[in-house]
C-alpha positions as CSV (number, residue, x, y, z in Angstrom):
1,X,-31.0,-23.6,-24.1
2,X,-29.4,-22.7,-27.6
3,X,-26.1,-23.3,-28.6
4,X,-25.7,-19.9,-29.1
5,X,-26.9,-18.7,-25.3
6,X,-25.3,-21.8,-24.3
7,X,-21.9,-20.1,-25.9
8,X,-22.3,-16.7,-24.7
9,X,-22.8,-17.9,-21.3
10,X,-19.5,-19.8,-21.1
11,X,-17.7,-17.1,-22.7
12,X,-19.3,-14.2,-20.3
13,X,-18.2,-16.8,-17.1
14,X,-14.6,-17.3,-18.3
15,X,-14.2,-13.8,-19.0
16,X,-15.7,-13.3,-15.4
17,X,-13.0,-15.7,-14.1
18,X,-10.4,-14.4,-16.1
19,X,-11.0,-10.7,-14.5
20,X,-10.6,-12.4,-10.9
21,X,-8.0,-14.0,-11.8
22,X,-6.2,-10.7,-13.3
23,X,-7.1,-9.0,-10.2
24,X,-5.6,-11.5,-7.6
25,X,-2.1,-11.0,-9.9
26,X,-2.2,-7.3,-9.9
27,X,-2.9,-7.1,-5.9
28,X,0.4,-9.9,-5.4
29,X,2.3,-7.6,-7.5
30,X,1.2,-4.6,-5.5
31,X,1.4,-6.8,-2.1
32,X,5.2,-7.7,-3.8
33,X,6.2,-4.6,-4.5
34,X,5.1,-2.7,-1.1
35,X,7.3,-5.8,0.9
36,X,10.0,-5.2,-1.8
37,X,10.3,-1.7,-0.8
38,X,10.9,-2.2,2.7
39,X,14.1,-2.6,3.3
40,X,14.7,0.6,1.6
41,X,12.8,2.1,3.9
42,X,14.4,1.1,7.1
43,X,17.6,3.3,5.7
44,X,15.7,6.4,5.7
45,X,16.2,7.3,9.8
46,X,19.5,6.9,9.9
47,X,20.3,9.1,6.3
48,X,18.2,11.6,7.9
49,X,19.0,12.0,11.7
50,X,23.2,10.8,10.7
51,X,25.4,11.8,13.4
52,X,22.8,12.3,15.6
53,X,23.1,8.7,17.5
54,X,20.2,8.0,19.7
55,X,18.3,10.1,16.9
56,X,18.6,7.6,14.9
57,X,16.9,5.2,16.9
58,X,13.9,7.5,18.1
59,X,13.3,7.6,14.3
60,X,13.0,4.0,14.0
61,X,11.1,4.3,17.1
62,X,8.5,6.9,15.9
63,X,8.0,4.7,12.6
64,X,7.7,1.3,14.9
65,X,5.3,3.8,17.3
66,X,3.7,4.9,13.6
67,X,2.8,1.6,12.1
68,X,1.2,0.2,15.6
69,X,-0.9,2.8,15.5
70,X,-2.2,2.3,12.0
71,X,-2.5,-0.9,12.8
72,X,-5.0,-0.4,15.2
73,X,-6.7,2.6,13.7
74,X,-7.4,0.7,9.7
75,X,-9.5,-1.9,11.1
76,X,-11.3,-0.1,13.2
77,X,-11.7,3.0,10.6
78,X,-12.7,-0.1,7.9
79,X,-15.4,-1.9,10.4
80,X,-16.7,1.7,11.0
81,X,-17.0,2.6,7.4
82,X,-18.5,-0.6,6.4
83,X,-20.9,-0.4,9.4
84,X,-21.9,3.1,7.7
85,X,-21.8,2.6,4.2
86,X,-22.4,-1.6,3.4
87,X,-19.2,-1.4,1.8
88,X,-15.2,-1.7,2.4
89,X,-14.6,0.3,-0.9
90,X,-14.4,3.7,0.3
91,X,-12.3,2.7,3.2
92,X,-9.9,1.0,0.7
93,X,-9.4,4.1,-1.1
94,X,-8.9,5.9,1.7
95,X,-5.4,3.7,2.6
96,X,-5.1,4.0,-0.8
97,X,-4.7,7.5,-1.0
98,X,-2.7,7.5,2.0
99,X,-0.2,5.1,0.4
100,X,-0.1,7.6,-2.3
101,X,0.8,10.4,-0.3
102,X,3.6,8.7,1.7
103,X,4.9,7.4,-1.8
104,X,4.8,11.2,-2.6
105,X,6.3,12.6,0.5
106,X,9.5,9.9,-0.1
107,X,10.1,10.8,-3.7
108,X,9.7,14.6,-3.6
109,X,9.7,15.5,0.4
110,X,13.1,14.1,1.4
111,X,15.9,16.9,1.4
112,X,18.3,17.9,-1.7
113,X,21.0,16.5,0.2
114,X,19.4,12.6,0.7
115,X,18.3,12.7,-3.2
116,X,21.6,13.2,-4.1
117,X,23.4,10.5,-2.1
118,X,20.8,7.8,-3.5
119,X,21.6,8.3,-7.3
120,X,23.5,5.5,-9.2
């Protein structure tokens, strides 16, 4: 093998390294970010059913009811897609876009009143 193939090989390899490395930071930043953001969360229910008492906790019972069931429904809906395609990809973008839309819904579906209390 040439020096020069020899070269272009290691450089090709590192660069291949280098993008798996890049990749494993960006998903711990996005793993860090979602966990950051949950304690945040937990203060929506009882902003949005105040005064209402047990409301409050039936909210932070439908989300508790909420999550358990995607918890049961992604792996199943990822095993099923995998099974159908050979791949996990579209299944991933699928949550993905999900994510998306529940970011959405928080920053522009909460009422006037709610955005206006959170400013600083």
């Amino acid at each position: 093998m040439s020096s020069q193939k020899w070269r272009i090989s290691v450089v090709s390899m590192s660069a291949r390294e280098a993008a798996k490395e890049a990749d494993i930071n960006v998903i711990g930043l996005l793993g860090a970010g979602i966990i950051a953001s949950i304690p945040s969360f937990w203060t929506l229910p009882p902003k949005l059913l105040a005064g209402a008492g047990a409301g409050a906790a039936g909210g932070i019972a439908v989300i508790n009811t909420l999550g358990q069931f995607g918890g049961i429904v992604s792996p199943v809906m990822v095993g099923r897609v995998k099974d159908l395609t050979g791949s996990t990809t579209p299944a991933l973008y699928v949550i993905g876009v999900a994510a998306l839309i529940a970011a959405a819904l928080l920053l522009w579906g909460l009422p006037q009143k709610l955005r206006t209390l959170d400013k600083f």
